[in-house]
GUPANU-95423 format. One line per 3 residues: their letters; for each residue x negated, y, z negated of C-alpha. Coordinates in steps of 0.001 Angstrom, whole numbers, always signed. Example, Ala and Ser with C-alpha at 12.3 -4.5 7.8 and 13.67 -1.06 7.14 Angstrom:
BEGIN
as) -12300:-4500:-7800 ~ -13670:-1060:-7140
***
This chain:
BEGIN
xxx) +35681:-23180:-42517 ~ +37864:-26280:-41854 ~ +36776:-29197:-40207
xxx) +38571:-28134:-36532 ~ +36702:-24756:-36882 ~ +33582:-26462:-37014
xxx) +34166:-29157:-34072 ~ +35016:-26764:-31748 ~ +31639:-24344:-32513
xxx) +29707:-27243:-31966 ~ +31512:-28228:-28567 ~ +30826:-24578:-27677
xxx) +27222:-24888:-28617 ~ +26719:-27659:-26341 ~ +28498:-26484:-23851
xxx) +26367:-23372:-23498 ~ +22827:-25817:-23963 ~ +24611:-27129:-21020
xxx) +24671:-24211:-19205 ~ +21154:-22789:-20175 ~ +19599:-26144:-19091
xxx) +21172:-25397:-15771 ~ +19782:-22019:-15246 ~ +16397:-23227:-16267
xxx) +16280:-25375:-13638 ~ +17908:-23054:-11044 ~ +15312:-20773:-11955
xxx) +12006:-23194:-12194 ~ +13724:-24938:-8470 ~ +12062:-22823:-5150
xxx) +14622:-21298:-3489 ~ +14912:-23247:+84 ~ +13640:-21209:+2685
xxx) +15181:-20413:+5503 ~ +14544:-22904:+8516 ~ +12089:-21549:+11038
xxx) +13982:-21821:+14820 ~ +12682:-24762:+16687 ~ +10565:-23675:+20247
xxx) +12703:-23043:+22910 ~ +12665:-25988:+25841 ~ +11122:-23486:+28144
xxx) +8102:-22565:+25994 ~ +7275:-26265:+25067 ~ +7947:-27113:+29125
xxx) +5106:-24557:+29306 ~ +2630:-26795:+26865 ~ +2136:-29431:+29494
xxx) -496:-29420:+31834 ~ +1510:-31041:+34670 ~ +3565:-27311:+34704
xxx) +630:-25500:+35801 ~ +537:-24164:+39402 ~ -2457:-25450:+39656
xxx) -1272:-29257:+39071 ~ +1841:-28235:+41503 ~ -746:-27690:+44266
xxx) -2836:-30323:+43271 ~ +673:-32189:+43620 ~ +1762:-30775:+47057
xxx) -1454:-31923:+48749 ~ -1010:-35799:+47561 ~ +3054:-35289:+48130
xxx) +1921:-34239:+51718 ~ -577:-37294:+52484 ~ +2217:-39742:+50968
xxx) +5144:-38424:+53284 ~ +2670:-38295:+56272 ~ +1428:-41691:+55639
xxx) -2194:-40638:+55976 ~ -5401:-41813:+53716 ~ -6966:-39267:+51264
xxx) -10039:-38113:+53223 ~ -11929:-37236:+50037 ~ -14248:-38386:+47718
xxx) -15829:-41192:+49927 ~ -18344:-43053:+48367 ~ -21594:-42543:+49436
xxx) -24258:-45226:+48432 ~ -27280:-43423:+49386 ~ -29172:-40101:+50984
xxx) -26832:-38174:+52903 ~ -28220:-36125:+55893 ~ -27367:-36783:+59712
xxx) -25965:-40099:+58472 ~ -24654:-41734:+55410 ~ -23898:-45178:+54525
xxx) -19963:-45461:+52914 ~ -18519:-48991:+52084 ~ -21616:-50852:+52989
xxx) -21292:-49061:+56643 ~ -23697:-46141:+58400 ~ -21520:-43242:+59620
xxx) -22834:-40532:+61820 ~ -22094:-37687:+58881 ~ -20978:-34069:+59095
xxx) -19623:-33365:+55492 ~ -23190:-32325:+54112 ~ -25286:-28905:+53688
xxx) -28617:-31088:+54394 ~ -29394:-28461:+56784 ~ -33062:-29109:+57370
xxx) -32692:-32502:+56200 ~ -35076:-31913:+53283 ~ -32495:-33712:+50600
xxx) -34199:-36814:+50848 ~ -37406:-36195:+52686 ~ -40157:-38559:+51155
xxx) -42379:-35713:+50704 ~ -39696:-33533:+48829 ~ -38730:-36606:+46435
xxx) -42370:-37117:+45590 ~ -42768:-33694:+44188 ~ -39528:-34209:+42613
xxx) -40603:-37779:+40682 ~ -44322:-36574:+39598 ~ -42013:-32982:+38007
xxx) -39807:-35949:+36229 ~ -42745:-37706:+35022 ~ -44196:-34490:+33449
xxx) -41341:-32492:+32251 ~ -38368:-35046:+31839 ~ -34917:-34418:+33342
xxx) -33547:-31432:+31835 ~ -34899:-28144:+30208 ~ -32434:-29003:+27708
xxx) -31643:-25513:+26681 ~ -31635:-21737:+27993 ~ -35317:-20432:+28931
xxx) -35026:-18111:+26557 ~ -34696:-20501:+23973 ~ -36736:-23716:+25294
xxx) -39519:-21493:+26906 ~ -40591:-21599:+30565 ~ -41958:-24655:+32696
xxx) -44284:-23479:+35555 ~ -42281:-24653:+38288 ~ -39442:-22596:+37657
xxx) -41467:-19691:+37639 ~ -43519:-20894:+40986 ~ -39740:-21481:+42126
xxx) -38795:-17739:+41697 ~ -42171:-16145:+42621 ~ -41996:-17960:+46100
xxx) -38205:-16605:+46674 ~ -39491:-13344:+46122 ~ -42304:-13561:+48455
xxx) -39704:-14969:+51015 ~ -37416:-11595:+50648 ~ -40400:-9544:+50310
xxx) -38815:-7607:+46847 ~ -40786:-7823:+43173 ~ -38948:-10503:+41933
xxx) -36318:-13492:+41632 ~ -34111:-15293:+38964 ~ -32771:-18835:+39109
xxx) -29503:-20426:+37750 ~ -28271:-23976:+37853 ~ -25432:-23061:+39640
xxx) -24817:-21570:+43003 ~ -20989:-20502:+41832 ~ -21834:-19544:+38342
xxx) -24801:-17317:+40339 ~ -22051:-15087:+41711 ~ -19801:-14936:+39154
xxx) -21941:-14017:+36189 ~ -23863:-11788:+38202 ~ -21049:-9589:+39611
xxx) -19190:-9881:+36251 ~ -21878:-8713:+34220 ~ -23450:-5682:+36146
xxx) -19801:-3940:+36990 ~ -16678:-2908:+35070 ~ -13733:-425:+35046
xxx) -14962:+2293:+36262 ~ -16600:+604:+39021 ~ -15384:-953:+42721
xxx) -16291:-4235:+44687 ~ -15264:-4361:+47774 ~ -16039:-7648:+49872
xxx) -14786:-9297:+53106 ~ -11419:-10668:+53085 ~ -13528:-14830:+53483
xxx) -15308:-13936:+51083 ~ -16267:-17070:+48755 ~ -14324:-18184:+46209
xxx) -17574:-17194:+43771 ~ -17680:-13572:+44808 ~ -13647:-13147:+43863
xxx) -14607:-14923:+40443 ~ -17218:-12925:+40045 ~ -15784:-9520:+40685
xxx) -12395:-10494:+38823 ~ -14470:-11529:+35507 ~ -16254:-7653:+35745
xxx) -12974:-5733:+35199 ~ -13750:-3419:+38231 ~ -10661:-2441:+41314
xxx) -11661:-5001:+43787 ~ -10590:-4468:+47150 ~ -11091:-6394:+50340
xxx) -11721:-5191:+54320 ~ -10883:-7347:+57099 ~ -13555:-10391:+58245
xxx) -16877:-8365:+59371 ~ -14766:-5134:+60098 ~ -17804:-2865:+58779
xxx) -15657:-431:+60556 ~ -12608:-911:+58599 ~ -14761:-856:+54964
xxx) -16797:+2753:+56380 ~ -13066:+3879:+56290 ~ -11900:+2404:+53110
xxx) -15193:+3900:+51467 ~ -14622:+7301:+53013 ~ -11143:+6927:+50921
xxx) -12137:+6078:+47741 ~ -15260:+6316:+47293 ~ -15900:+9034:+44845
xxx) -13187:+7720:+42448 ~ -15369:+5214:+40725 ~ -18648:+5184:+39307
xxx) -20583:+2158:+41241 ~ -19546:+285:+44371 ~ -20858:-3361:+45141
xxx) -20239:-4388:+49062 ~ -20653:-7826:+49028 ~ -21138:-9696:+52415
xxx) -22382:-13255:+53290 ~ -24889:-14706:+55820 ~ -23125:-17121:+56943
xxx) -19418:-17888:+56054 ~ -19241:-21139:+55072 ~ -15128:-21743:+56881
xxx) -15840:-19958:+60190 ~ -19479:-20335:+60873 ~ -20005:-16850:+61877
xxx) -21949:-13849:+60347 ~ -22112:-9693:+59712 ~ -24045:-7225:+61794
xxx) -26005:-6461:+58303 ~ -27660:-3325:+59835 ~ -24440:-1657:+60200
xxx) -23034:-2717:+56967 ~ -26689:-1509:+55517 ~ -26018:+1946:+57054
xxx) -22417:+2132:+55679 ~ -23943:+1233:+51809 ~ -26497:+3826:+52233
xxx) -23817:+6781:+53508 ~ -21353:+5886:+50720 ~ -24193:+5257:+48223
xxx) -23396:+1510:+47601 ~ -25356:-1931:+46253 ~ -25184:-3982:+49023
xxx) -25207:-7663:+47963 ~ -25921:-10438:+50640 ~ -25130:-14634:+49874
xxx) -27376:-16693:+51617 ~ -25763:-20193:+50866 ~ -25751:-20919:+54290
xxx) -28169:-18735:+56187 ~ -31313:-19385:+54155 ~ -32891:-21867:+56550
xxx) -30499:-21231:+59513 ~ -31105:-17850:+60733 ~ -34244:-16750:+62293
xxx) -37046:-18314:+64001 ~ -38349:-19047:+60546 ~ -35706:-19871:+58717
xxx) -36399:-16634:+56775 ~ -32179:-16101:+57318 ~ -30463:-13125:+58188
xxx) -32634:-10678:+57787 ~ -35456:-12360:+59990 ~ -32546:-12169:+62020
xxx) -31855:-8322:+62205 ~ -35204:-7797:+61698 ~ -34710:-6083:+58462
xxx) -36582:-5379:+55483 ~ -36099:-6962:+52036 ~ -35830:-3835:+50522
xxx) -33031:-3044:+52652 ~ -29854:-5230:+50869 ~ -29926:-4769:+47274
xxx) -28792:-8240:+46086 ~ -30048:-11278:+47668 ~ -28276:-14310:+46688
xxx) -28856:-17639:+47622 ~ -28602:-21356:+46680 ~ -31063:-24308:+46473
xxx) -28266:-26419:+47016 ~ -28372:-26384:+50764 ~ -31304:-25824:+52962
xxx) -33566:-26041:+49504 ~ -32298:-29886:+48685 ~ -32123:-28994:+44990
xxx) -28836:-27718:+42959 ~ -28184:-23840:+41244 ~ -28597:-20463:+42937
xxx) -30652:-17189:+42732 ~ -31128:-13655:+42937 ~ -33946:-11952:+44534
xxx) -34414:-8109:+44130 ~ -36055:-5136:+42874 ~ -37908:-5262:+39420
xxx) -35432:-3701:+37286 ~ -32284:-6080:+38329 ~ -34239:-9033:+37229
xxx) -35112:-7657:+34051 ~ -31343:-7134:+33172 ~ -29977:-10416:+34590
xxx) -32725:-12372:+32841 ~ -32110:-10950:+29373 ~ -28922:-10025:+29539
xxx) -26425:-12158:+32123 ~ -24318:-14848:+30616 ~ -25108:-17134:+33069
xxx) -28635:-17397:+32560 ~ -28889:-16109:+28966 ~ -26388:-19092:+27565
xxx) -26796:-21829:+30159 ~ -29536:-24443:+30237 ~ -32558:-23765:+32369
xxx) -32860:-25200:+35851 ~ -33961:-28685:+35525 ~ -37961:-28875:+36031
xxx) -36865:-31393:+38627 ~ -34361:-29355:+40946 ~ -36900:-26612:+40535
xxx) -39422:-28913:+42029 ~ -37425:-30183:+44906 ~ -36809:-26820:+45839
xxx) -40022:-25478:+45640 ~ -41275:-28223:+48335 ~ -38075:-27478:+50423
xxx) -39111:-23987:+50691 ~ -42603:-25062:+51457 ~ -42119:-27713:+53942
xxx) -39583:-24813:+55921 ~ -42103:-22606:+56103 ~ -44440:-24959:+56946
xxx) -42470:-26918:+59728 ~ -40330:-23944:+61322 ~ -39174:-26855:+64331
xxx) -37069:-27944:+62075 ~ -35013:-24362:+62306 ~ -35591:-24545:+65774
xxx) -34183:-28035:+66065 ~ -30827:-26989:+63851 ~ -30651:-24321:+66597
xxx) -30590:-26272:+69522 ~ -27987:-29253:+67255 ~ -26059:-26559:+66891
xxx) -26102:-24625:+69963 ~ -25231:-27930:+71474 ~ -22534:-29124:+69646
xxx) -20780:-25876:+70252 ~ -21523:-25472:+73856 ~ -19939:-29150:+74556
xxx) -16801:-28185:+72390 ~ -15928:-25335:+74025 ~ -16515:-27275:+77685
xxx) -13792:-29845:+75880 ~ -11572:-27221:+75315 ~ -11958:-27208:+71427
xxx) -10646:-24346:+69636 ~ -14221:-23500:+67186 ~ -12711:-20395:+66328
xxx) -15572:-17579:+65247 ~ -18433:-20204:+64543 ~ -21874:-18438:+66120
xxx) -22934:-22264:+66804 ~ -25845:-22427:+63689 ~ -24976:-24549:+60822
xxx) -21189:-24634:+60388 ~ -18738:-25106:+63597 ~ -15038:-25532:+63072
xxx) -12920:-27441:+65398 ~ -9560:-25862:+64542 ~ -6426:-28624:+64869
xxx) -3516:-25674:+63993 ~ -1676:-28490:+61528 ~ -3023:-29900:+58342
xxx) -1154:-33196:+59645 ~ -3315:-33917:+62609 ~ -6371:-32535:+60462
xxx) -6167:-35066:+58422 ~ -4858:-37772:+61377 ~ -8493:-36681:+63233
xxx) -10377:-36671:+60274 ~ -9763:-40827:+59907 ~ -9379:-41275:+63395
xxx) -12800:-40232:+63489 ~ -13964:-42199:+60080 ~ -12518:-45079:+61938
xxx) -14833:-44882:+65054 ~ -17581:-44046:+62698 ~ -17522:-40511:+62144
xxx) -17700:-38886:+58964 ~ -16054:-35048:+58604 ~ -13933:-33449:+56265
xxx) -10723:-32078:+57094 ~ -9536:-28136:+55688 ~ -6085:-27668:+55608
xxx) -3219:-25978:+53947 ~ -3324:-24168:+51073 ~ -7075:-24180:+51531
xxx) -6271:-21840:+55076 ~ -3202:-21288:+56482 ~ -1186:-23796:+58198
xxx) -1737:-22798:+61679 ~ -5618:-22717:+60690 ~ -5969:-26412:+59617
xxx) -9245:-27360:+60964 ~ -12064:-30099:+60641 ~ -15551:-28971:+59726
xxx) -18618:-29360:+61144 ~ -22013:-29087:+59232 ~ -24566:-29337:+61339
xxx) -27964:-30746:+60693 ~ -31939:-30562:+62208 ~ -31259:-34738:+61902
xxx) -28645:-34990:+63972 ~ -30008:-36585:+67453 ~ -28524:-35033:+70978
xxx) -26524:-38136:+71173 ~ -24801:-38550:+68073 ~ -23231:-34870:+68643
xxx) -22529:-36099:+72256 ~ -20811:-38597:+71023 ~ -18826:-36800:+68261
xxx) -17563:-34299:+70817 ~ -16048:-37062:+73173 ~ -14598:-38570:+70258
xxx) -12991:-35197:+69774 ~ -11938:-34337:+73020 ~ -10536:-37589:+73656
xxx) -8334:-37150:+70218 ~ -7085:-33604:+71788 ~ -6158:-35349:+74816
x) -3993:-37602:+72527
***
């Protein structure tokens, strides 16, 4: 082999070195994968929490107070008790935007009880009963609301909204309906949403309307919850419970009643609407209730037969996963209850506040729409612009109310709202009303 013969194998050896070297490494390199499409602009618009409808309403109310040039009405600052009146910015202000209704949030003898159940059992429960055990004065708590309805027995949450919603979500489902009035609370909708079950509405204390709708449907589900309240908490009016009792009965219904704003209102006693129709406890199914107005505490309960306690105190979320009532509220509430039972002139005092404030309204030519004249009287202003012009007006001649307007009700609804309480002296609702009247006059 000459010497050209061998130059050229060895060119042709490195030459394919060469080339294995560079499949080697083709073959120990990862194949790039393919790029991933980036998110489109719409979906990562979506990941911002200034795109939810709810911020877009949130945004529409401030939009509307800036291009009316009127103040925020909300979240005063109050430096003290709040009852008949309230002291904001160093100033007193005759006050209507409370649910002291028997002025018990406050009351010397209620805030004792409430310090001596801080000095023995702290501030919180610090965990679900079930886990942290029982302190007597929840128990004393319950026990007396069950006395009050005259039923076996009573549970207590630490929250009048969660009350409603854990308690209709967790005793219904599919194959169940809940039907409730059209006002109903914002809880109840919650509530009955959460349990999976058809929910359908009748119109505002039509038990007329809902004996129809039942004669409908009826038989197509398993259970049906009617759910009614005592008092509605917009309109200040309330049910005729024996004929919605009737209907439940026919159509083989629960009946669930909320107390918020009855329990302390309605009847001579205080006893709410059932002292009112004269009815038995045994008559509504559900009781519900919270200690947040009349009782001067904070949470809710539900007072019933035996066998509805058992399963809401075992097995509802809101009670079973939540932290106990705080030994304190339970307290406060307990001596509420007490001193209304024990001092029924101050129902009868509410009465004749609000009896009075409605009586003089309606001589003004106000507009209180459905309000029964007990605790809650609307004067209804038919813009959320002069809602909210009335609402300072009325701050600024030492008033204090809160103004509902749109999307809260509709537009031609706007209205301020009147809580009344058993503090609130003949003249300071004299004066209120003249306040008002002379606004209307403009």
């Amino acid at each position: 082999m000459g010497l050209a013969d061998q130059m050229r194998r060895q060119l042709a050896a490195k030459a394919l070195q060469r080339q294995l070297e560079r499949v080697s490494d083709e073959m120990s390199t990862p194949a790039p994968t393919a790029a991933k499409p980036a998110l489109s602009a719409d979906l990562a618009q979506l990941c911002r929490f200034d795109t939810l409808p709810a911020y877009q309403q949130v945004s529409i109310m401030r939009q509307m107070s800036e291009r009316l040039q009127i103040d925020s009405p909300f979240f005063r600052v109050h430096e003290g008790a709040a009852g008949a009146t309230t002291q904001i910015g160093g100033q007193t202000y005759i006050n209507f935007a409370n649910y002291n209704y028997l002025g018990l949030a406050g009351d010397v003898a209620v805030s004792a009880r409430a310090k001596a159940a801080i000095d023995q059992y702290g501030t919180s429960a610090s965990a679900s009963r079930i886990v942290a055990g029982e302190r007597p004065v929840q128990r004393e708590l319950e026990h007396a609301i069950a006395q009050l309805y005259e039923v076996d027995d009573c549970v207590a949450f630490v929250s009048g909204h969660a009350t409603n919603v854990t308690v209709i979500g967790s005793l219904f489902g599919p194959a169940d309906l809940i039907v409730h009035d059209t006002l109903a609370h914002n809880s109840i909708v919650q509530g009955a949403q959460l349990s999976g079950a058809k929910r359908l509405s009748f119109p505002h204390n039509d038990w007329a309307a809902l004996d129809e709708l039942l004669g409908r449907v009826r038989r197509q589900y398993q259970r049906v919850l009617i759910v009614v309240e005592g008092i509605y908490s917009m309109d200040g009016d309330f049910p005729d419970l024996d004929c919605f009792i009737e209907i439940k009965r026919r159509h083989a219904a629960f009946l669930m009643v909320d107390e918020a704003h009855s329990l302390g209102v309605m009847g001579t006693r205080g006893w709410g609407i059932r002292e009112h129709f004269g009815l038995a406890g045994r008559d509504v199914d559900i009781w519900m209730g919270t200690f947040s107005k009349t009782l001067a505490g904070c949470g809710g309960y539900i007072a019933g037969e035996q066998a509805l306690i058992d399963v809401l105190r075992h097995l509802a979320p809101g009670f079973l996963y939540s932290v106990g009532l705080a030994p304190v509220l339970a307290a406060a509430s307990l001596a509420a209850l007490q001193c209304m039972l024990r001092e029924p002139q101050r129902v009868a005092s509410l009465r004749q506040r609000g009896v009075q404030f409605l009586e003089e309204a309606r001589r003004a030519g106000l507009n209180t729409g459905l309000s029964a004249g007990y605790s809650v009287i609307p004067v209804i202003t038919g813009s959320s612009r002069k809602a909210a012009q009335w609402a300072n007006a009325l701050f600024d001649q030492g008033i204090n109310v809160q103004p509902i307007f749109y999307p809260a009700v509709e537009e031609k609804a706007a209205r301020l709202r009147f809580f009344i309480c058993s503090t609130h002296t003949p003249e300071q609702i004299s004066a209120t009303v003249d306040a008002l009247a002379r606004l209307a006059r403009g």
